[in-house]
NURONU-635350 format. One record per residue (C-alpha): residue number from 1; residue in three letters; chain; x, y, z. Coordinates in steps of 0.001 Angstrom, whole numbers, always signed. Layout:
# NURONU-635350
(node NUM,'ALA','A',(X,Y,Z)) ...
This chain:
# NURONU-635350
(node 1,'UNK','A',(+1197,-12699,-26333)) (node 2,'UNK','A',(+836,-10844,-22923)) (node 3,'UNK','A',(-2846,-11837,-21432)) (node 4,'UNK','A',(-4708,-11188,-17971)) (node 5,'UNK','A',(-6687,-13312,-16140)) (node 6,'UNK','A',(-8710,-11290,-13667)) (node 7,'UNK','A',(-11835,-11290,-11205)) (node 8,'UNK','A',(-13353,-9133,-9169)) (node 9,'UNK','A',(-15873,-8453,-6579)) (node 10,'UNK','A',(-18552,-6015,-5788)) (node 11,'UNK','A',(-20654,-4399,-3501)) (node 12,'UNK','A',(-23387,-5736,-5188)) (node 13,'UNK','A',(-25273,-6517,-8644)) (node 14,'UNK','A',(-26270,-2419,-9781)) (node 15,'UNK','A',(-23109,-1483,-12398)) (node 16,'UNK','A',(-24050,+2148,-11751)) (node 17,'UNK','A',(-23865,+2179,-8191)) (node 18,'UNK','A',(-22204,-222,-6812)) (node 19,'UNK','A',(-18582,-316,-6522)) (node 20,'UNK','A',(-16118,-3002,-7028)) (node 21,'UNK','A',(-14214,-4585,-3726)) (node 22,'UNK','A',(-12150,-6630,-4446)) (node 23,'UNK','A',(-9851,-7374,-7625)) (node 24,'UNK','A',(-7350,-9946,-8618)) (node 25,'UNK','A',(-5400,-11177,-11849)) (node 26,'UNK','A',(-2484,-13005,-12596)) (node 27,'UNK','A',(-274,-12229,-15943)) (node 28,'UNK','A',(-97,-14676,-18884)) (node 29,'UNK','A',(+2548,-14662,-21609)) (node 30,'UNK','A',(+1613,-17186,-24402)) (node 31,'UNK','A',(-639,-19114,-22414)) (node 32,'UNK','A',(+1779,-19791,-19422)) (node 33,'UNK','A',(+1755,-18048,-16225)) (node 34,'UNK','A',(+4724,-15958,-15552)) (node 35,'UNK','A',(+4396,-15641,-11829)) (node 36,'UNK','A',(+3324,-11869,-11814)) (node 37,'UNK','A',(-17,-11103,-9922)) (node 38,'UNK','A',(-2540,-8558,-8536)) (node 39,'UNK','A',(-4637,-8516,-5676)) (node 40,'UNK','A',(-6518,-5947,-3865)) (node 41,'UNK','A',(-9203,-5128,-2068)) (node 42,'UNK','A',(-10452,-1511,-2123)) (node 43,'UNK','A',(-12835,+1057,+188)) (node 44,'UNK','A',(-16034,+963,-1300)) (node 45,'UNK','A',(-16480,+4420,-55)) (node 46,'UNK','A',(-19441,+4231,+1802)) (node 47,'UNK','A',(-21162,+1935,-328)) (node 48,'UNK','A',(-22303,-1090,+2033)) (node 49,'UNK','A',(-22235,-4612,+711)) (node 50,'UNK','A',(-25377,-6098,-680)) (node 51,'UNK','A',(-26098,-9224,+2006)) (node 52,'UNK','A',(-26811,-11125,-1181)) (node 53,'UNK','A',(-23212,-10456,-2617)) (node 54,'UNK','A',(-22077,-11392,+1174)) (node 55,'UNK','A',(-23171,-14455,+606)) (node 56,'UNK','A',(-21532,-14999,-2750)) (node 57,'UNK','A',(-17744,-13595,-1435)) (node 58,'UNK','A',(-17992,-13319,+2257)) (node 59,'UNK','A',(-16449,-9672,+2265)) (node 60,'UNK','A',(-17699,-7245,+5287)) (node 61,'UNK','A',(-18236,-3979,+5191)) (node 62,'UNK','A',(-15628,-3851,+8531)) (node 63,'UNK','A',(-13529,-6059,+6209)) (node 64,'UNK','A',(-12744,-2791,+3775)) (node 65,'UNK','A',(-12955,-50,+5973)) (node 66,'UNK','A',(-9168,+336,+6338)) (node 67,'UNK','A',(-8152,-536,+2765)) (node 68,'UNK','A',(-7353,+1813,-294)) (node 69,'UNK','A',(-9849,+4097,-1915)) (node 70,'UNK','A',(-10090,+2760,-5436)) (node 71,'UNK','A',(-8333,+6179,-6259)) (node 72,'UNK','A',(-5546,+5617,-4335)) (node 73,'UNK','A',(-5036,+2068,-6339)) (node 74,'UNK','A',(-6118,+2754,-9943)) (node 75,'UNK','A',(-2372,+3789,-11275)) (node 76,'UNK','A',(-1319,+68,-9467)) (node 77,'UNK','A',(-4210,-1228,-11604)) (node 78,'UNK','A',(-3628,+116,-14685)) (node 79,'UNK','A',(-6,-628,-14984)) (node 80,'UNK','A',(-401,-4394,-13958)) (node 81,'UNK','A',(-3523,-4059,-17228)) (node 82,'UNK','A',(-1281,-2303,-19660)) (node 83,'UNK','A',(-566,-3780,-23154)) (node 84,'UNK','A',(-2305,-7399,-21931)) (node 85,'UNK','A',(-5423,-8617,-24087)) 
C-alpha cells in the first residue's frame, strides 16, 4: 500500500484566500519509507503572509518572491500524489 505523508504551509488561516507556501511529503509503501520525497515552496502570488502564520513557520514574504507560481509546480505535485492514499 502506497501512502503520503504531507504538510504544508500557508499564507495564513482564510481557506478561500489565502494560498498555500510551502508543501512537503515523503512516500510510504506499507508503512516504510521508501526514500522518495517532495518539497517546495511556492509564490503566493501577491498574497502577503499573515504575521500570525510568520510566527508559526517563519516564511517571508522576500523568502517566496523568487520561487514557482503554484501553476508552474502543480503537474510536480500531482504526480508525486498519484495513486497514494
Amino acid at each position: 500500500m502506497r501512502e503520503i505523508i504531507f504538510d504544508t504551509e500557508t499564507t495564513g488561516l482564510e481557506s478561500k484566500n489565502d494560498r498555500i507556501i510551502e508543501i512537503g511529503g515523503i512516500e510510504l509503501i506499507n508503512h516504510f519509507p521508501t526514500g522518495r520525497t517532495i518539497h517546495l515552496y511556492i509564490n503566493p502570488q501577491g498574497r502577503k503572509v499573515h504575521p500570525d502564520a510568520l510566527a508559526v513557520h517563519g516564511i517571508t514574504d522576500e523568502s517566496l518572491v523568487d520561487k514557482p507560481k503554484f501553476s508552474e509546480v502543480v503537474d510536480q505535485i500531482r504526480e508525486f500524489f498519484e495513486g497514494a492514499k
